[in-house]
C-alpha positions, 0 to 999 in steps of 0.5 A, a space after each residue: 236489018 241486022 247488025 253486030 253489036 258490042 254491049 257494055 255495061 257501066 262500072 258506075 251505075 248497076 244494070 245501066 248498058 251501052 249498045 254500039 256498033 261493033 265496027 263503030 265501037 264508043 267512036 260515036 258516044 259523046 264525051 259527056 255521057 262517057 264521063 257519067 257512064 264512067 269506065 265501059 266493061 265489055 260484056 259481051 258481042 251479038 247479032 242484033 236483028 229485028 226478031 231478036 228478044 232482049 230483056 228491056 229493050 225493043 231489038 227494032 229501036 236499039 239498031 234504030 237508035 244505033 244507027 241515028 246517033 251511033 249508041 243505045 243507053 239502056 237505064 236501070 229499070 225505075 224502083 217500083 215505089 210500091 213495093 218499097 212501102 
C-alpha cells in the first residue's frame, strides 16, 4: 500500500504533526481536534509506503490510520522525567 500524503505541523503544540491524504487533505479531520491542533502549517508532502522510515511513527499504522479515520496525530514525544531530576 502506498499513498501520497500531506504532513502538517501544529502552530500551538511543538513537534505535534497531522498526516492526511493528499487528496483527502483536513476534509476528514474532525473539528474539534482542528480547534486543539490550532492553525495547520504545511510542512511538507511524501510517498508514505510500508518500508518507508519515519522518525516516531510506524509507515504501517500511519497509512492504516489514514485510512480508517482520514488523519494520523503524531504527539510530541513524553518528557523523560528522569532525566529532569
Amino acid at each position: 500500500m502506498s499513498r501520497q500524503v500531506r504532513v502538517y505541523r501544529s502552530a500551538r503544540r511543538q513537534e505535534m504533526y497531522l498526516y492526511v491524504d493528499v487528496g483527502e487533505d483536513l476534509d476528514r479531520v474532525p473539528d474539534a481536534l482542528m480547534k486543539q491542533f490550532g492553525r495547520p502549517l504545511a510542512v511538507m508532502e511524501l510517498e508514505l509506503h510500508a518500508g518507508k522510515k519515519l522518525a516516531r511513527a510506524e509507515a504501517t499504522v500511519v497509512l492504516e490510520r489514514i485510512a480508517s479515520d482520514g488523519f494520523f496525530l503524531q504527539m510530541p514525544p513524553s518528557p523523560d522525567l528522569e532525566t529532569r531530576w
